[in-house]
C-alpha positions as semicolon CSV with decimal commas, in nm:
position;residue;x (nm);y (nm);z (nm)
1;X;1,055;-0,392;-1,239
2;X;1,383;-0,456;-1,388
3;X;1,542;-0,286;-1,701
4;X;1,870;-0,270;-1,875
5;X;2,142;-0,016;-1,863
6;X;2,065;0,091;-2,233
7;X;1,680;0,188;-2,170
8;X;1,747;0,356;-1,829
9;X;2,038;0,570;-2,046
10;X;1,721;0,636;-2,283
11;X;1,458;0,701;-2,027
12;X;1,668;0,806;-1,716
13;X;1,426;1,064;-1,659
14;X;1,079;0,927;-1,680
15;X;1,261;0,596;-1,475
16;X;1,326;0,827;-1,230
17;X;0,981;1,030;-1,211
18;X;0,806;0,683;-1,162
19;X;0,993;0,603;-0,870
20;X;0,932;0,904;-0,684
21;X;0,542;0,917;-0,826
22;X;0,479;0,549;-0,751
23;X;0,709;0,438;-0,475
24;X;0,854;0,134;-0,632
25;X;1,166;0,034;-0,727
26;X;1,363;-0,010;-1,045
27;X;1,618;-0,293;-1,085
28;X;1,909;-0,233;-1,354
29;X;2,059;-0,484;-1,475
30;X;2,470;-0,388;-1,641
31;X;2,673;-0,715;-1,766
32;X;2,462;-1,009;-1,554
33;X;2,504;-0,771;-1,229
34;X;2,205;-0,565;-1,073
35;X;2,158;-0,231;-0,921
36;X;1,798;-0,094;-0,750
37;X;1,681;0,269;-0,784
38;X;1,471;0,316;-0,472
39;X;1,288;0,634;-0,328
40;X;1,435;0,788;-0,042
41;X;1,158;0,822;0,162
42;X;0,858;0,570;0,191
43;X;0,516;0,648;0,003
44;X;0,203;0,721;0,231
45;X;0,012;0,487;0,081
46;X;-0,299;0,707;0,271
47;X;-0,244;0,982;0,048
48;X;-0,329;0,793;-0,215
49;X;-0,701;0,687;-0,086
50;X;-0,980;0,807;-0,291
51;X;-1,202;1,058;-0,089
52;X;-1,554;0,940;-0,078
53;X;-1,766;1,234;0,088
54;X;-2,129;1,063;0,197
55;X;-1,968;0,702;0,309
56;X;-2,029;0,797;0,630
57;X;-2,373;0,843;0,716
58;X;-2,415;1,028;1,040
59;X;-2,235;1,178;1,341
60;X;-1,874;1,081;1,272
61;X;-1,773;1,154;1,611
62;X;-2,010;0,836;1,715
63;X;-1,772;0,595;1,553
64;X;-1,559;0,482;1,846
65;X;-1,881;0,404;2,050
66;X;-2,037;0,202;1,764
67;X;-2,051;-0,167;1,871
68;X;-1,858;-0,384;1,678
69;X;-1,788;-0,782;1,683
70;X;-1,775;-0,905;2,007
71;X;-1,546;-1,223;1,994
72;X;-1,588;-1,298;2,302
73;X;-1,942;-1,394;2,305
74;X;-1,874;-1,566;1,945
75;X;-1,646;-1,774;2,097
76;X;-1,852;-1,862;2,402
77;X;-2,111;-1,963;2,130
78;X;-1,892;-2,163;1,951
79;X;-1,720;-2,362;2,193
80;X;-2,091;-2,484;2,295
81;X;-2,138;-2,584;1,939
82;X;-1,833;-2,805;1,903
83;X;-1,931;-2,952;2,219
């Protein structure tokens, strides 16, 4: 996002609150030359996840044993195809 000089002078505050709330930089722009106001430390973009209780049906523990895609036997299956 990019403003100019004048409405971060105006808004210096709230410019600065949504960088720290939303992680993303400002751009300011003074006589054709630009400046970035960027958060000192990176967002955790987990924190901002929406917590679904009930997704996960079941023993959650189970998950790593759950079978998943097996590419190797997709690709064994596929080379014979294109054969």
């Amino acid at each position: 996002m990019t403003i100019t000089a004048t409405k971060l002078r105006a808004d210096l505050y709230r410019v600065i609150d949504n960088v720290i709330k939303n992680g993303v930089s400002v751009e300011v722009e003074l006589r054709g030359k630009k400046v970035r106001i960027v958060p000192a430390e990176p967002r955790d973009k987990l924190a901002a996840l929406v917590k679904r209780p009930g997704v996960i049906v079941g023993d959650s523990g189970r998950l790593p044993q759950v079978r998943t895609f097996d590419e190797k036997k997709w690709r064994k299956k596929w080379d014979k195809r294109l054969k």
